[in-house]
N, C-alpha and C positions, 0 to 999 in steps of 0.2 A: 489731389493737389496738382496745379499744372503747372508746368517750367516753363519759363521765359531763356530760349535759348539766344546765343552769341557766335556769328559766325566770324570767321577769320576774313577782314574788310579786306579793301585794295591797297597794297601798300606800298605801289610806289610803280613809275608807269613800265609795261612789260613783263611784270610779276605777276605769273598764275600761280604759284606755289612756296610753300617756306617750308623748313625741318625748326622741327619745334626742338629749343636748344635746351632748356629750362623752365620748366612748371616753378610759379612763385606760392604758388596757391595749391591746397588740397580737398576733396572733397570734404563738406563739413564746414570750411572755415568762412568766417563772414567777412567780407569784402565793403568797400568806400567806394563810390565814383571815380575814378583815375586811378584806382591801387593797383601794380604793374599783374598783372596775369601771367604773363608767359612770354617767355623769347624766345621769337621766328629766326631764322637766317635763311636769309636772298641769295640770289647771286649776288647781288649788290652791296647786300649790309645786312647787321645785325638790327632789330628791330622790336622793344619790347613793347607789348601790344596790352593798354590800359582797361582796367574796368569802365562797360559803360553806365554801368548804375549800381547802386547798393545793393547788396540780396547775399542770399549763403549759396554755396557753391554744392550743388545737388550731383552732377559729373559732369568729367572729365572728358575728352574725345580728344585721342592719340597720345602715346608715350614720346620719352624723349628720345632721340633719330628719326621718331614718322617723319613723313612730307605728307602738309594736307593744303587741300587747293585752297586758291582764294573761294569762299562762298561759301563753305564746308563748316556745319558743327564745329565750332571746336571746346564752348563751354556751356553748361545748363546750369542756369540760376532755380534756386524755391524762393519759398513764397514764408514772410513768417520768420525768417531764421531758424527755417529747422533744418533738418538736415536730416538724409537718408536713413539712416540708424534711429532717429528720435521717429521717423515714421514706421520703420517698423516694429516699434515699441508699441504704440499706440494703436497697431492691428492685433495687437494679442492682449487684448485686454478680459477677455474669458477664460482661460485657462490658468490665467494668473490667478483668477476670482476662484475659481475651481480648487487650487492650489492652498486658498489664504487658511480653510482648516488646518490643515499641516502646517504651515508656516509658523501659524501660533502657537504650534506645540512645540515647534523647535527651537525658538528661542530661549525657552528655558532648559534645553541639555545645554544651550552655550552657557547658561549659569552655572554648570558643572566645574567650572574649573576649577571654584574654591575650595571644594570638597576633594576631587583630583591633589589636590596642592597639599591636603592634611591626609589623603590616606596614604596608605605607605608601600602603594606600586609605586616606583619610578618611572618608568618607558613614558607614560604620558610627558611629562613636562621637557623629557629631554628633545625630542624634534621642536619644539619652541624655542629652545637653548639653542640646539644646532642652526637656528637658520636667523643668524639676526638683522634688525628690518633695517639700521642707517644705512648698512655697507649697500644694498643695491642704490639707495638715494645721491649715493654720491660718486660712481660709478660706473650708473648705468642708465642709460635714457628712458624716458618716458615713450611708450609705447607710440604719440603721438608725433616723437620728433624723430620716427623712421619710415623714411619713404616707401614706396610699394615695393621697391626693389631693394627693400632692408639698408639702404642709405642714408646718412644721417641727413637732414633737412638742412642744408647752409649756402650760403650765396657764394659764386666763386672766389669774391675776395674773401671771405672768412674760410675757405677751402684752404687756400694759397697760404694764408696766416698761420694755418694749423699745421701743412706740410711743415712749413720752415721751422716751426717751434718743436715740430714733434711731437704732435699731442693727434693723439686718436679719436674724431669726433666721434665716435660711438660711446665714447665716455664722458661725452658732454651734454649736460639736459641744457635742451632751449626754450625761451622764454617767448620766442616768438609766437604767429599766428600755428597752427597745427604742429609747435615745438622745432618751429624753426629755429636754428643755431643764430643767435646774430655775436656781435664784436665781443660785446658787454660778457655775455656769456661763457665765452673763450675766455676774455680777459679774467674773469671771477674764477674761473676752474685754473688757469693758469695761477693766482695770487694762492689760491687756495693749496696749491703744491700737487696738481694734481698730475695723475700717471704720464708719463713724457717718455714717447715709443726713445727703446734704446737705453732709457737714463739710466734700468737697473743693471745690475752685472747680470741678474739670471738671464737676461737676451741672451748671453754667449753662452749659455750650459742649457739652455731651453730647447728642444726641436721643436720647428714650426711647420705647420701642414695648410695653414689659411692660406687662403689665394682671393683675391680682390679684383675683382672683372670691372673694367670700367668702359662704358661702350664707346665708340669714336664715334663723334658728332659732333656738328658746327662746323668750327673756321679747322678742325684738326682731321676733318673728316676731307673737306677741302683740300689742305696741303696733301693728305693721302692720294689723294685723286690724280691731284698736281705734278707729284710726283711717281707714280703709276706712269703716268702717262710720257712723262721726261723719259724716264728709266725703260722705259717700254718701245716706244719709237726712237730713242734718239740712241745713236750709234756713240758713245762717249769716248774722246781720247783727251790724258790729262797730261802734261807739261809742268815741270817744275824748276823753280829757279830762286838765288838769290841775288838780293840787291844786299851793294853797300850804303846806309842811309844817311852816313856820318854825316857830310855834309848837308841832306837835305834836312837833319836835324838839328844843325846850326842855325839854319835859316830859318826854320819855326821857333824856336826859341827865341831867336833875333824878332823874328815879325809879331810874337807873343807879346814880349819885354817894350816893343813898342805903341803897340795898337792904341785905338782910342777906345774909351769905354764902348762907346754899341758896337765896335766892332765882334765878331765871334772870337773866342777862344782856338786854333786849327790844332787840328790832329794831323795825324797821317793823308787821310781818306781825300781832301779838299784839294792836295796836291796830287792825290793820284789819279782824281776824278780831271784835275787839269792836262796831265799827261794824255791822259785816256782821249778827251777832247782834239788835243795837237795833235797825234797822230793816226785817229782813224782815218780821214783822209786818204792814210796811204797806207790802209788796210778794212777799205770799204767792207771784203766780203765775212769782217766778226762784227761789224754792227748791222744787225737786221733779222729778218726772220725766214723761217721756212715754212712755205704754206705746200705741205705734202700733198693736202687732197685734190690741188692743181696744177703740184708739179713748179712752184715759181719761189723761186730766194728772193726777196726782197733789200734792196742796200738801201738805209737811209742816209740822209746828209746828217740829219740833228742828230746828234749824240744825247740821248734822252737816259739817263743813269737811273739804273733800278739800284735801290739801298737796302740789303737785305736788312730786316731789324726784328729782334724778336721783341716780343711782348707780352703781358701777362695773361696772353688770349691766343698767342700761338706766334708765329712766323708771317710778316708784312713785309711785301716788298715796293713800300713807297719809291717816286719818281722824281728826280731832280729834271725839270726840260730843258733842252738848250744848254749844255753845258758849255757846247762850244763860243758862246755868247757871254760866257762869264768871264768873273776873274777870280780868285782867290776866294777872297771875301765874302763875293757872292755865292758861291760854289757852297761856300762852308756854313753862310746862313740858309740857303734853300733847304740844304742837306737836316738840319737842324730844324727848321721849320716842319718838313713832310717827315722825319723819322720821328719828332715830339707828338706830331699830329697821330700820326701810328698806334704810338704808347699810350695815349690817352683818349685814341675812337673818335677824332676830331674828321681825321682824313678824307679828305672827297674821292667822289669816285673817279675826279682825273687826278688826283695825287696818288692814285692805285694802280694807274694803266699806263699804257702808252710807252715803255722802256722797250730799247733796245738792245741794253746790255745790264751786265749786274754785277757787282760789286758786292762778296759777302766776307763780309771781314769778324772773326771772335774776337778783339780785343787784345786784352790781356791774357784769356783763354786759348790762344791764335795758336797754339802749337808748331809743331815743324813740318807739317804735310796736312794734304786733305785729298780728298777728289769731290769738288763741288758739283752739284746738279745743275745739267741747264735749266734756265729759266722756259720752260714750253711757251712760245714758239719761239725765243731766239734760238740761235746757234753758240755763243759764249759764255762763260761767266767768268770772274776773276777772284780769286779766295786770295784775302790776305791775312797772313800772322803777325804774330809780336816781335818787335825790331827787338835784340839783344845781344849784350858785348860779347864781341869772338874774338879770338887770337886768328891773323889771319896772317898768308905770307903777303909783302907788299913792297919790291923790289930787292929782294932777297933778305928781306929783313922779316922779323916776325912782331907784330906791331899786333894793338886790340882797334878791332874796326867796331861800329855799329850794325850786323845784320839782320836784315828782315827775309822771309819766304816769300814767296806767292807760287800759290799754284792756278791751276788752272783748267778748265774744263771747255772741249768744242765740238762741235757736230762734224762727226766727218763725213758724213755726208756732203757738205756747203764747203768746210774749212780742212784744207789739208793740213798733213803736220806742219811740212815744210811756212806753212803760211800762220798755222797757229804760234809757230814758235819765232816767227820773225815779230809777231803785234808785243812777244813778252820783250824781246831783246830790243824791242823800240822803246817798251816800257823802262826798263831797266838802265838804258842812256840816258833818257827826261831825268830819272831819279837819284840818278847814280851822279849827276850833272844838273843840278836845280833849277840853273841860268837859263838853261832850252829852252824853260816851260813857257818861260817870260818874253821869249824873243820870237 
């Protein structure tokens, strides 16, 4: 039988190479025209790379973290719909033959059991009694919906669904192609009351020795790199400060309680990203970059806002451009625009690039400190937390303010303290004082 193989096309200009992120397909399984195969990641993007014709999938060529070139093997179609196993069935067709006398005669000790069942040894019937057949069926997967590396077969969002619920995909059979896990399946073993990591009490009287290896690849393998390399060259000094936001949380409410329908909804983030705007100017040297391998800081004019945003795919630091050109509103739809774009894989590759400074804020999570990493190649970044009511003093009185953190991270290489800590204290007048940002 000969194979019809599939190399890894061009996919996209400047790409010699991709890290295969996820196999959708296993050997053995039959395939459609367009049925997704496998997802490459670029430097660029993530990219799942389609069947180009019907056929059963004979192998595979590289696991998931390779990197294989553009041109490269990377799947072997049969011919027939058969599949590797079903060929080598059909090579030993002689010694099977050779075999079939015995085989005849043993059918009938499996006739044995009725009489087993009336004589009156016991031991026989009890290993039957001990091992009954529902409890693996309902328990335990089907041999076919565990990857080569003993993983259960599921796509990252049925991954994601199952963390959060708590349910152990190893004890979920799928219904898919070579027992892939899809939704449906989840959902059926979930109605069905099935084991839910944690639910029983014996978790806390149980010792556990399992350890669950999960390799790093793709975009998480990326941030590693990313961060390797911040943490590695860049000399880090962090600064911390509070703001008072009372006021500048009047004035969101106030422009909230106003707005017009298409206007955005504002958080925090839109006025700090305006502050950010007004006063780089006159602290050219934390917006821009360092380019160490020639020795040269870079100051840009554009205040180009990097948005840190996580996703269900890892850590994206979409681009707002030109802040300095906005206003509010604006600020706050771009912002909305390129972190949506993020969360849902829309994002281009210039809503990925081009920042000069970055803004990472947790929310509600925001805590009371951080030390954020710089963004490689800038020199800055700005970490903000969750505003929340404090007793503060406030002309010898002790009154409840609104505060919020930031902390802050800079290259001391480019950015002195004395210089990092005057961009926070310019920060913290804008904010502390709403009217500046406007004038």
């Amino acid at each position: 039988m000969t194979n019809r193989v599939f190399k890894l096309p061009d996919i996209g200009e400047g790409v010699v190479e991709g890290e295969i992120v996820e196999w959708h397909v296993s050997v053995g399984d039959s395939v459609s025209e367009d049925d997704a195969l496998v997802d490459v990641m670029t430097d660029k993007a993530t990219v799942t790379i389609p069947s180009p014709h019907d056929g059963t999938i004979s192998a595979l060529h590289g696991g998931v973290g390779d990197m294989v070139a553009v041109g490269a093997v990377l799947v072997e179609f049969g011919e027939g719909g058969e599949s590797p196993v079903d060929s080598v069935e059909e090579k030993q067709p002689k010694p099977e033959k050779t075999a079939e006398p015995k085989v005849v005669s043993e059918p009938e000790p499996t006739k044995t059991p009725p009489p087993v069942a009336t004589e009156p040894v016991a031991p026989p019937p009890v290993p039957a009694i001990s091992s009954p057949a529902p409890l693996p069926s309902v328990s335990t997967p089907t041999e076919s919906s565990v990857g080569s590396g003993g993983k259960a077969l599921a796509s990252p969002a049925v991954r994601r669904r199952a963390r959060e619920a708590g349910v152990d995909l190893a004890s979920v059979r799928g219904s898919g192609p070579a027992g892939r896990i899809r939704h449906a399946d989840l959902d059926a073993f979930i109605a069905a009351g099935g084991m839910v990591q944690g639910a029983a009490p014996v978790a806390y009287t149980t010792r556990r020795s399992d350890v669950e290896e999960i390799k790093v690849v793709g975009l998480r393998r990326k941030i590693a790199e990313a961060m390797t390399i911040s943490k590695r060259h860049i000399p880090h000094f962090s600064y911390f400060e509070e703001i008072d936001v009372t006021e500048l949380e009047e004035l969101r409410q106030f422009l909230n309680a106003t707005k017009s329908p298409e206007q955005p909804k504002l958080t925090y983030l839109p006025f700090i990203m305006m502050a950010l705007a007004k006063i780089m100017p006159n602290h050219p040297e934390c917006n821009g970059h360092y380019d160490e391998a020639n020795g040269i800081a870079r100051r840009y004019g554009a205040v180009n806002l990097g948005i840190a945003t996580q996703t269900d795919r890892g850590l994206f630091v979409p681009v707002v451009k030109h802040a300095e050109a906005m206003d509010v509103w604006q600020a706050a739809a771009e912002m909305q625009r390129v972190s949506g774009a993020a969360r849902d894989g829309t994002a281009s590759l210039d809503d990925l690039t081009g920042s000069t400074f970055t803004i990472t804020s947790l929310g509600r999570d925001g805590g009371l400190g951080a030390t954020p990493i710089i963004n490689h190649p800038e020199v800055a970044i700005l970490g903000v937390h969750k505003a929340r009511e404090m007793p503060v003093v406030r002309k010898g009185e002790i009154v409840v303010r609104r505060i919020m953190n930031v902390s802050s991270s800079f290259d001391h290489r480019i950015v002195d303290g004395a210089d990092g800590a005057a961009l926070v204290q310019s920060l913290k007048r804008m904010l502390e004082h709403p009217a500046l940002i406007f004038m």
